[in-house]
C-alpha positions in Angstrom: 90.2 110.6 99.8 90.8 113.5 102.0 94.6 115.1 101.7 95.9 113.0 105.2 99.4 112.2 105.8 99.5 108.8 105.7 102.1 107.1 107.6 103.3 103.3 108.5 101.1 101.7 111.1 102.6 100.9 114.1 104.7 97.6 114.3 104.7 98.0 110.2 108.3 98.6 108.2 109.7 98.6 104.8 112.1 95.4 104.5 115.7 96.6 103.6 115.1 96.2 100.0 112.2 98.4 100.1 110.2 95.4 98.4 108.0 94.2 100.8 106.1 96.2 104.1 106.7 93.6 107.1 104.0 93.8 109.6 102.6 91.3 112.9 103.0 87.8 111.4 102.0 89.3 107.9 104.6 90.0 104.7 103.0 92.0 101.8 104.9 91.9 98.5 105.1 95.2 96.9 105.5 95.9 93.1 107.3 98.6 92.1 104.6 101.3 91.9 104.0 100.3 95.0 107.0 101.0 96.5 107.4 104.2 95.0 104.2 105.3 97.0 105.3 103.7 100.2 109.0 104.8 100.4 107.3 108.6 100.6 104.6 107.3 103.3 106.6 109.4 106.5 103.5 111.0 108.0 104.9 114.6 106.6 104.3 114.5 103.5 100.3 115.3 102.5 99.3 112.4 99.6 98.7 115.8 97.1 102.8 116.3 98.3 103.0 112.9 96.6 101.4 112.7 93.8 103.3 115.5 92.7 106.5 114.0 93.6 105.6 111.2 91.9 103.9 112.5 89.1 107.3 114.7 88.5 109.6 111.0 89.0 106.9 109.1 86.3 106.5 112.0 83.7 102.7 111.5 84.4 99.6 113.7 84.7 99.3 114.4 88.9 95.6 113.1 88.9 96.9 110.0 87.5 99.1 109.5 90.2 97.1 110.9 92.6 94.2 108.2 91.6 96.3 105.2 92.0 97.8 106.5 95.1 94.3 107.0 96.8 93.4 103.3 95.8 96.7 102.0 97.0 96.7 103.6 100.6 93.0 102.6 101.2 93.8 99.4 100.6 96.9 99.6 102.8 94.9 101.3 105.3 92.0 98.7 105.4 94.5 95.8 105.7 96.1 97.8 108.8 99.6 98.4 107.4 98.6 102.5 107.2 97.3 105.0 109.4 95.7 108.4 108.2 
């Protein structure tokens, strides 16, 4: 995956607990690595920029976090709750 800055998708938002992204007539249930991902998801932020963050947070190796991360915000992307 290319370094984007991957943002919420229109009409998509973080419940107030963080726990679950709220779209058009759809929920999606996040678990927690999930929402560690998403919470840094502000369109600034390059998904390297995360990883790192992450990676720091975790106490893991970047390309780890950088893996799951690209598999989680395709996924996200495809289902239309991210744009890149």
């Amino acid at each position: 995956m290319s370094d984007a800055k991957p943002r919420l998708a229109p009409g998509v938002r973080l419940n107030a607990n963080g726990e679950k992204l709220l779209g058009p007539e759809r929920i999606l249930e996040l678990d927690d690595i999930a929402q560690a991902v998403v919470r840094e998801l502000d369109g600034k932020k390059r998904v390297s920029e995360i990883a790192a963050i992450l990676a720091k947070e975790y106490n893991e190796r970047e390309s780890v976090i950088r893996a799951d991360i690209d598999v989680l915000i395709a996924d996200l992307a495809k289902k239309g709750y991210l744009k890149l």
